[in-house]
PDB file with one MODEL, atoms N, CA, C and O in Angstrom:
MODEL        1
ATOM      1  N   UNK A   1      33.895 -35.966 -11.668  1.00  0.00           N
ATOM      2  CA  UNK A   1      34.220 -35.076 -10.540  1.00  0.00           C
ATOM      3  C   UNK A   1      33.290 -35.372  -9.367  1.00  0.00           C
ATOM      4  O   UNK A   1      32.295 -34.688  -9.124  1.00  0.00           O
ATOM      5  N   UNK A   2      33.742 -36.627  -8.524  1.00  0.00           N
ATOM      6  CA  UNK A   2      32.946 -36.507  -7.486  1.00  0.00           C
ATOM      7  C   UNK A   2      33.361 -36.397  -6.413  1.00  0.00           C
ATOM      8  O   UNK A   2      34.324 -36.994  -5.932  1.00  0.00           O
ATOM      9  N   UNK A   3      32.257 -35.136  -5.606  1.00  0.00           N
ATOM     10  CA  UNK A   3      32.744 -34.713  -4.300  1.00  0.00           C
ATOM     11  C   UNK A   3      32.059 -35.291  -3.215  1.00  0.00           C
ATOM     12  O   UNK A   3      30.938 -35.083  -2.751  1.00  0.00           O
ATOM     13  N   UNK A   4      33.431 -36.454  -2.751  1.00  0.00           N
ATOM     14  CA  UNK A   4      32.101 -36.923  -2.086  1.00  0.00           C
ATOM     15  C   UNK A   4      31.695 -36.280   0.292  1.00  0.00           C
ATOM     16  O   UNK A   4      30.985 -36.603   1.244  1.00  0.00           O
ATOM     17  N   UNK A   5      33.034 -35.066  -0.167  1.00  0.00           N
ATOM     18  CA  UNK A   5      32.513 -33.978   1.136  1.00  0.00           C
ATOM     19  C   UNK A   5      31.038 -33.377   1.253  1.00  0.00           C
ATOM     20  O   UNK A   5      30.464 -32.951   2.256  1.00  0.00           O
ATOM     21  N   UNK A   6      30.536 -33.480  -0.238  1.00  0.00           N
ATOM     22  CA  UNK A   6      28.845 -32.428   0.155  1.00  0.00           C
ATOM     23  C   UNK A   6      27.958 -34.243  -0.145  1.00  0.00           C
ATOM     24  O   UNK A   6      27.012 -34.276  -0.932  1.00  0.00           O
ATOM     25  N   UNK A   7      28.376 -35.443   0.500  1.00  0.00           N
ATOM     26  CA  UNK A   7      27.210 -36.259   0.210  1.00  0.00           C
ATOM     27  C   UNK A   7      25.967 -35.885   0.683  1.00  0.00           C
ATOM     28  O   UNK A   7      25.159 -36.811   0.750  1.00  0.00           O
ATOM     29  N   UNK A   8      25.548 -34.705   1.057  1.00  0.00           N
ATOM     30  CA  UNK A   8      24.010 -34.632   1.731  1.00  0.00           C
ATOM     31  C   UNK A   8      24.064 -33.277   1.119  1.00  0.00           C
ATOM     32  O   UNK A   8      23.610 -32.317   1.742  1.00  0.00           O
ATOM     33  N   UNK A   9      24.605 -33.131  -0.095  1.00  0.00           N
ATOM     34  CA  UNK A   9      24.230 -31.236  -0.666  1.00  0.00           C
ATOM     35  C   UNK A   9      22.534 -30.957  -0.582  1.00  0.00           C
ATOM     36  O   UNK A   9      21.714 -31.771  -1.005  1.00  0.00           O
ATOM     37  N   UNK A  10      22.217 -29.794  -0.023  1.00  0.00           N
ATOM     38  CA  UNK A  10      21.174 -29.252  -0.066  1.00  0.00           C
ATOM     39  C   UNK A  10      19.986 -30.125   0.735  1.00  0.00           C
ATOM     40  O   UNK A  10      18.861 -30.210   0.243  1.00  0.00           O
ATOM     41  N   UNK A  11      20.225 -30.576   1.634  1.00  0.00           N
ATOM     42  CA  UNK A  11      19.276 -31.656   2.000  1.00  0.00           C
ATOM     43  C   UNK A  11      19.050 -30.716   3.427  1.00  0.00           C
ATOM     44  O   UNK A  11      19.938 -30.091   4.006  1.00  0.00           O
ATOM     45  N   UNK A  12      17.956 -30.781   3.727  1.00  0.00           N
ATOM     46  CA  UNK A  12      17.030 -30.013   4.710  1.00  0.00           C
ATOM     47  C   UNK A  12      17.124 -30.345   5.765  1.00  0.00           C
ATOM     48  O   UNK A  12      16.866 -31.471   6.191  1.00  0.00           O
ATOM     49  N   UNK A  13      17.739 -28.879   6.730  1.00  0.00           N
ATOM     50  CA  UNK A  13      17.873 -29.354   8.201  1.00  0.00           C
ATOM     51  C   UNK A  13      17.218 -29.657   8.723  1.00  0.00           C
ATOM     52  O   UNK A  13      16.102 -29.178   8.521  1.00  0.00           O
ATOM     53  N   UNK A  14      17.361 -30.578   9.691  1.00  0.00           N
ATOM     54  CA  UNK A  14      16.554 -31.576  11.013  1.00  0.00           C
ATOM     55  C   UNK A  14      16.865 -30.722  12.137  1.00  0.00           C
ATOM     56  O   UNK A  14      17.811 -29.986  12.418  1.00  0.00           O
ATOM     57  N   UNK A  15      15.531 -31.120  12.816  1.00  0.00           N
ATOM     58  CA  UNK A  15      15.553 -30.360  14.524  1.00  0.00           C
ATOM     59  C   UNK A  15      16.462 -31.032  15.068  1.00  0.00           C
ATOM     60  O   UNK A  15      16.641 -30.503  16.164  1.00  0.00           O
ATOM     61  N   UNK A  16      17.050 -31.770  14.968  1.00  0.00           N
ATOM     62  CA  UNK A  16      17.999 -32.771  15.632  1.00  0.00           C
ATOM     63  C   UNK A  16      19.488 -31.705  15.207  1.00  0.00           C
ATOM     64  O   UNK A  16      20.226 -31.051  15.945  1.00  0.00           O
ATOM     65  N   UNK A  17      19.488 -31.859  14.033  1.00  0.00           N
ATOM     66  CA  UNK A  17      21.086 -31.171  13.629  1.00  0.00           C
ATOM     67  C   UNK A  17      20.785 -29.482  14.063  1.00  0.00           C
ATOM     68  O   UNK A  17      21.674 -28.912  14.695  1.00  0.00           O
ATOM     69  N   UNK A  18      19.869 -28.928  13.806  1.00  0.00           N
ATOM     70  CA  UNK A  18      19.676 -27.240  13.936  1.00  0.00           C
ATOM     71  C   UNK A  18      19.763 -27.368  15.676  1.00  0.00           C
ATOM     72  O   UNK A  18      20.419 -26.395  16.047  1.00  0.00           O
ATOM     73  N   UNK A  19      19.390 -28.114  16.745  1.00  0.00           N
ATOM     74  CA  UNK A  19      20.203 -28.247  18.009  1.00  0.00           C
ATOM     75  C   UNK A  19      21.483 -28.376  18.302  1.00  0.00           C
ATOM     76  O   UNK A  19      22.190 -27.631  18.981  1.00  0.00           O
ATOM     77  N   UNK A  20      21.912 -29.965  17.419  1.00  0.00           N
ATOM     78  CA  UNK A  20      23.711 -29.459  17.391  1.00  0.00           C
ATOM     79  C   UNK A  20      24.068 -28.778  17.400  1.00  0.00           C
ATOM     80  O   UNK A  20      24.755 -28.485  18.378  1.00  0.00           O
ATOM     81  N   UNK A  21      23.902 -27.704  16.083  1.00  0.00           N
ATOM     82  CA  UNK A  21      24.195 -26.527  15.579  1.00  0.00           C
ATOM     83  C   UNK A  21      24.399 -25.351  16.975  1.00  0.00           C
ATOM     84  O   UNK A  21      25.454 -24.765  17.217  1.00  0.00           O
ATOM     85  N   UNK A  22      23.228 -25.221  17.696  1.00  0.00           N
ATOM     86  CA  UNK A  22      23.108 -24.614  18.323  1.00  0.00           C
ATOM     87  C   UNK A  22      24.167 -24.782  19.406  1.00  0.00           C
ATOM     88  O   UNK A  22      24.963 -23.866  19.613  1.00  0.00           O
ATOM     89  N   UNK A  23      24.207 -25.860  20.070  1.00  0.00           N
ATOM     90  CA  UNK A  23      25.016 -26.621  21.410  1.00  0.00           C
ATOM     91  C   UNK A  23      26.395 -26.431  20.967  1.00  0.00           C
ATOM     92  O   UNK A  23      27.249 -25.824  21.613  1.00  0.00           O
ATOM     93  N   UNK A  24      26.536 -26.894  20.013  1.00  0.00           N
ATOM     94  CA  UNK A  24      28.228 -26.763  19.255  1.00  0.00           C
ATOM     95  C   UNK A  24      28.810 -24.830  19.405  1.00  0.00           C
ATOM     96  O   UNK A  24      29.745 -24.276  19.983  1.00  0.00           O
ATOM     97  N   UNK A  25      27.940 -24.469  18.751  1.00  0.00           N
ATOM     98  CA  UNK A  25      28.294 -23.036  18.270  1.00  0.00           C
ATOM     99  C   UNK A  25      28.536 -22.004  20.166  1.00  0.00           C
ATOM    100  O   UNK A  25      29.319 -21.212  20.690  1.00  0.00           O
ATOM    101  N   UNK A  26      27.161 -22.820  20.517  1.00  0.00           N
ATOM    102  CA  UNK A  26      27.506 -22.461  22.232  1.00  0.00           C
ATOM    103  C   UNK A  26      28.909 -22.492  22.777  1.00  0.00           C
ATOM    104  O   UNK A  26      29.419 -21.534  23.358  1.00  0.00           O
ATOM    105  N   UNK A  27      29.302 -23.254  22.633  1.00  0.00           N
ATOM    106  CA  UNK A  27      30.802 -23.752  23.186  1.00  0.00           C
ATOM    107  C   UNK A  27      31.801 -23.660  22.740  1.00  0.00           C
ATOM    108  O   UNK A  27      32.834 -24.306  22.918  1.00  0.00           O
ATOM    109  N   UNK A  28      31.546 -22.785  22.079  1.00  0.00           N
ATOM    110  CA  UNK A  28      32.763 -21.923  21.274  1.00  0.00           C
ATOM    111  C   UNK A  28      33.367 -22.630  20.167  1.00  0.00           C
ATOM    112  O   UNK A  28      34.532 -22.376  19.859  1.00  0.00           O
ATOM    113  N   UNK A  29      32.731 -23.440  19.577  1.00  0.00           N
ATOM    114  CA  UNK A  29      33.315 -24.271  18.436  1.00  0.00           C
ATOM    115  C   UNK A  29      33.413 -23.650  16.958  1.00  0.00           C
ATOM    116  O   UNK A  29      32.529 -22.885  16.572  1.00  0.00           O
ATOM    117  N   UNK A  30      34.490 -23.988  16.144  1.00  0.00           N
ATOM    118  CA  UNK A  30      34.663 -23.038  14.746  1.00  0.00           C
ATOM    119  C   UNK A  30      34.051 -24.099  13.600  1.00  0.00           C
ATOM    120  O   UNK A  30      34.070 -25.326  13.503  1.00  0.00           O
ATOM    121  N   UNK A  31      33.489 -23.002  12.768  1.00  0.00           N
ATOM    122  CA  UNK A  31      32.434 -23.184  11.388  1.00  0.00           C
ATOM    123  C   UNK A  31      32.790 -24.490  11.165  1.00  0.00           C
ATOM    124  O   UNK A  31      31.959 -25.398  11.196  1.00  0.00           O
ATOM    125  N   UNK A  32      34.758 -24.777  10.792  1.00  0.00           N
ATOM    126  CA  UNK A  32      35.124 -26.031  10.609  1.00  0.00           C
ATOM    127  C   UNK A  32      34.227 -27.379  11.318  1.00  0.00           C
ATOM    128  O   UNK A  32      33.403 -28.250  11.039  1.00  0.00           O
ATOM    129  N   UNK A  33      34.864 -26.960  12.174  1.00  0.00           N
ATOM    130  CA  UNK A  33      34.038 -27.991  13.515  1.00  0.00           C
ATOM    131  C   UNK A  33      33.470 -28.755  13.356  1.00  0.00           C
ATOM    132  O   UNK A  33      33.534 -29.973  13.194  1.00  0.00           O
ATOM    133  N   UNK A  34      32.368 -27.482  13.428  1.00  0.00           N
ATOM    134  CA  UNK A  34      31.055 -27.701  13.457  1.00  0.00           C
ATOM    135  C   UNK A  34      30.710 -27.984  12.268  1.00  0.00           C
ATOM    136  O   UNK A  34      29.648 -28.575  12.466  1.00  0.00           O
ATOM    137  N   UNK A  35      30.851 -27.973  11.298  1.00  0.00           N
ATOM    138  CA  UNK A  35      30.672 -28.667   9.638  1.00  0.00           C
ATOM    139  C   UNK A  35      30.792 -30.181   9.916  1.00  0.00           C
ATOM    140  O   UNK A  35      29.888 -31.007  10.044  1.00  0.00           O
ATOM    141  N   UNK A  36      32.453 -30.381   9.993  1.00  0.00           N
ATOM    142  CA  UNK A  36      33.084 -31.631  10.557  1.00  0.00           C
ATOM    143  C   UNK A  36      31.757 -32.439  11.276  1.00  0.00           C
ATOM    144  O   UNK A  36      30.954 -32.929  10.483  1.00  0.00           O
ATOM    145  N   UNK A  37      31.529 -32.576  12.510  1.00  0.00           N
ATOM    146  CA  UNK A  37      30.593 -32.728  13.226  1.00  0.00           C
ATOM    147  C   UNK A  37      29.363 -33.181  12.681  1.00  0.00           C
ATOM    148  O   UNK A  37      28.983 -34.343  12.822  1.00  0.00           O
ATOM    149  N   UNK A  38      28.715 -32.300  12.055  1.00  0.00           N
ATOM    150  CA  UNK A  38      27.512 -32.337  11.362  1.00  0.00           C
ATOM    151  C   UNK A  38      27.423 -33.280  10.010  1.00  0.00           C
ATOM    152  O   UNK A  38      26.515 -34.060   9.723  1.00  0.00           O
ATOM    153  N   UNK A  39      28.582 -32.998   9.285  1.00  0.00           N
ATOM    154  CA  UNK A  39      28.949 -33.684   7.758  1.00  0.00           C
ATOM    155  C   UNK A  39      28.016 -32.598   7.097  1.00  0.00           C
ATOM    156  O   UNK A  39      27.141 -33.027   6.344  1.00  0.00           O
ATOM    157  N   UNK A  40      28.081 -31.629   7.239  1.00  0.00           N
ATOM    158  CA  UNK A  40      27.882 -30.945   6.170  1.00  0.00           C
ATOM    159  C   UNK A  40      28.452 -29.766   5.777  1.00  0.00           C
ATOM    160  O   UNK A  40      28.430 -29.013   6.751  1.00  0.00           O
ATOM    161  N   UNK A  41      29.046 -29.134   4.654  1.00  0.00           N
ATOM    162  CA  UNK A  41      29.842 -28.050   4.167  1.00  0.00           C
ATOM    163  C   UNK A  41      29.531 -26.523   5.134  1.00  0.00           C
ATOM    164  O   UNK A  41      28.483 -25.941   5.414  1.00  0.00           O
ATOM    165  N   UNK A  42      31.095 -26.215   5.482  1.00  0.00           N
ATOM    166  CA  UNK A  42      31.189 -25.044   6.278  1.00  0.00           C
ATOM    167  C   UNK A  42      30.199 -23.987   5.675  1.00  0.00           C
ATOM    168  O   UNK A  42      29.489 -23.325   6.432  1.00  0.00           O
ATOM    169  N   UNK A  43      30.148 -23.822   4.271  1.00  0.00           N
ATOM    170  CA  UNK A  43      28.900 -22.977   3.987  1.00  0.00           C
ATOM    171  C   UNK A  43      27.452 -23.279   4.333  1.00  0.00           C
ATOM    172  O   UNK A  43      26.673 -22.326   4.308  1.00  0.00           O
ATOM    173  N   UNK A  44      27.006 -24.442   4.643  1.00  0.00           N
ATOM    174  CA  UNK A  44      25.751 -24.578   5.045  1.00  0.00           C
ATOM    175  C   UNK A  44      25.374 -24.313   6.252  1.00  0.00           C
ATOM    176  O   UNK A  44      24.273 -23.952   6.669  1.00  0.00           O
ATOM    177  N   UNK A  45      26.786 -24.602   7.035  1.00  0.00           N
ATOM    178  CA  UNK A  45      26.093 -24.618   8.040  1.00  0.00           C
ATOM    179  C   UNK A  45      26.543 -23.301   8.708  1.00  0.00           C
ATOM    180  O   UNK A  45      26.353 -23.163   9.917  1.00  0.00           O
ATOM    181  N   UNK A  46      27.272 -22.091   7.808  1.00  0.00           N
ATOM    182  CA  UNK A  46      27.709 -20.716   7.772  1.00  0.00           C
ATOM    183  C   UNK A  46      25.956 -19.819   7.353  1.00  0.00           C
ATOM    184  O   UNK A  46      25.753 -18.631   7.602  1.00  0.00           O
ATOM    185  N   UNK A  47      25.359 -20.364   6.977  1.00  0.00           N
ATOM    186  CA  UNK A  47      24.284 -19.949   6.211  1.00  0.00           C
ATOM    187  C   UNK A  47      22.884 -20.151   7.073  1.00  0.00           C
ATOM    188  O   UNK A  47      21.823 -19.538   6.959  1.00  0.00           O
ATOM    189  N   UNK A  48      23.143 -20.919   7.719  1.00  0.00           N
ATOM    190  CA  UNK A  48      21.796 -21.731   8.750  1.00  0.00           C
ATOM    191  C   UNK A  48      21.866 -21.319  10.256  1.00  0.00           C
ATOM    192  O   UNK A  48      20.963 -21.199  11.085  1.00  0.00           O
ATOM    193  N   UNK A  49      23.669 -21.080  10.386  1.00  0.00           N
ATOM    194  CA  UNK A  49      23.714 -19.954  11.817  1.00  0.00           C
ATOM    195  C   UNK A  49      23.265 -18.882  11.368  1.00  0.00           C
ATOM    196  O   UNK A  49      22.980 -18.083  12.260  1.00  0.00           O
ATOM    197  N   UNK A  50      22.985 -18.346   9.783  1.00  0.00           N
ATOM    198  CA  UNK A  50      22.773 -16.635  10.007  1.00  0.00           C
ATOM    199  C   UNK A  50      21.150 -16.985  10.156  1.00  0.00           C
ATOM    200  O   UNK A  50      20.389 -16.375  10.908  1.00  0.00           O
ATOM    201  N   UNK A  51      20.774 -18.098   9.281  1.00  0.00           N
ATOM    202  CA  UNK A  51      19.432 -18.242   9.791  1.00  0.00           C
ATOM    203  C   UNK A  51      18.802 -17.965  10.799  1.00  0.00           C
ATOM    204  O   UNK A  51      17.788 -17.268  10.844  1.00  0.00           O
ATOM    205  N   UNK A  52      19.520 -18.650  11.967  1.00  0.00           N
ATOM    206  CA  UNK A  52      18.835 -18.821  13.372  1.00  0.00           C
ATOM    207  C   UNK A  52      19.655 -17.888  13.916  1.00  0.00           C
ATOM    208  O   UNK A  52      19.764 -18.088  15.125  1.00  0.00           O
ATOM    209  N   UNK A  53      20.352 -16.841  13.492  1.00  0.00           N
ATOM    210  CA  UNK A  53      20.816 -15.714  14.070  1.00  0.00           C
ATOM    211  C   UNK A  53      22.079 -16.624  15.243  1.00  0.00           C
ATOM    212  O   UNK A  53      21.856 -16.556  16.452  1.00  0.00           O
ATOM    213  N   UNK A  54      22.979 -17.194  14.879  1.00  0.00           N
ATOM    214  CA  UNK A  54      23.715 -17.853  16.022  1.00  0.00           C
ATOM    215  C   UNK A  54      24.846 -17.178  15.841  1.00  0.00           C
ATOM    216  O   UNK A  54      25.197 -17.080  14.665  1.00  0.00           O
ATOM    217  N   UNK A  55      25.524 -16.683  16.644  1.00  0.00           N
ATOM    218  CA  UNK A  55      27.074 -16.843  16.870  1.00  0.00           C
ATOM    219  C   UNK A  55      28.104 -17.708  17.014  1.00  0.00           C
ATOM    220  O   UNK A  55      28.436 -18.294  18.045  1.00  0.00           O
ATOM    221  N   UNK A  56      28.849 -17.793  15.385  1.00  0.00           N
ATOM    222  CA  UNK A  56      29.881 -19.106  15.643  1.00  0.00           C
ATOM    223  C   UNK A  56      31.745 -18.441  15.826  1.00  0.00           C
ATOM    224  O   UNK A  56      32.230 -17.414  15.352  1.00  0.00           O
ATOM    225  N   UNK A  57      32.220 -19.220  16.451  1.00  0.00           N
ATOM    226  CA  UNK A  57      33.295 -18.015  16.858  1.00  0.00           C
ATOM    227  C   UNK A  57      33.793 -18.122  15.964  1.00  0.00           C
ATOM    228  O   UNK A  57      33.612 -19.068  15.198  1.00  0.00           O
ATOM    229  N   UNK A  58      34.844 -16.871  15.715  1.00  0.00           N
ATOM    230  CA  UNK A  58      35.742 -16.818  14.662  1.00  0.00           C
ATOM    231  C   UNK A  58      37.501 -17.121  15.603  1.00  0.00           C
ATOM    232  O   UNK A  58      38.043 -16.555  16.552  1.00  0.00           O
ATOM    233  N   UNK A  59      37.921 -18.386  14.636  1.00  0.00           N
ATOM    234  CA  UNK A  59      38.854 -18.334  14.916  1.00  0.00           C
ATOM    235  C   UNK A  59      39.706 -16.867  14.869  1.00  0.00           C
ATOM    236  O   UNK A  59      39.520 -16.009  14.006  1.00  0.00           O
ATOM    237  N   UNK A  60      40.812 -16.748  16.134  1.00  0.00           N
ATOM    238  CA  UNK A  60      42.070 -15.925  15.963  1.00  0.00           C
ATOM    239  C   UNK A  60      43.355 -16.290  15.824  1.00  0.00           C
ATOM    240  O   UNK A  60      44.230 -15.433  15.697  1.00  0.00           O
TER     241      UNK A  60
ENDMDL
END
């Protein structure tokens, strides 16, 4: 069973990606996205906006 969508499971955010994060989520971009983008699972990076307290929009 290999998944190879989480190739970087659990691997520790970079100031580099926790900026993406930030710039992306700015501009109204969705969890998808911004996962997409990053390569890493909508839960991580669902988990690392509550971290840094960010607002990611919710699709309607």
């Amino acid at each position: 069973m290999d998944d190879t969508k989480f190739e970087r499971h659990r691997q520790p955010w970079r100031q580099d990606e926790i900026q993406k994060l930030h710039q992306l989520a700015g501009k109204g971009m969705s969890v998808r996205a911004i996962a997409k983008a990053l390569t890493r699972s909508e839960e991580s990076v669902k988990d690392r906006a509550k971290l840094d307290k960010i607002r990611i929009a919710k699709l309607r």
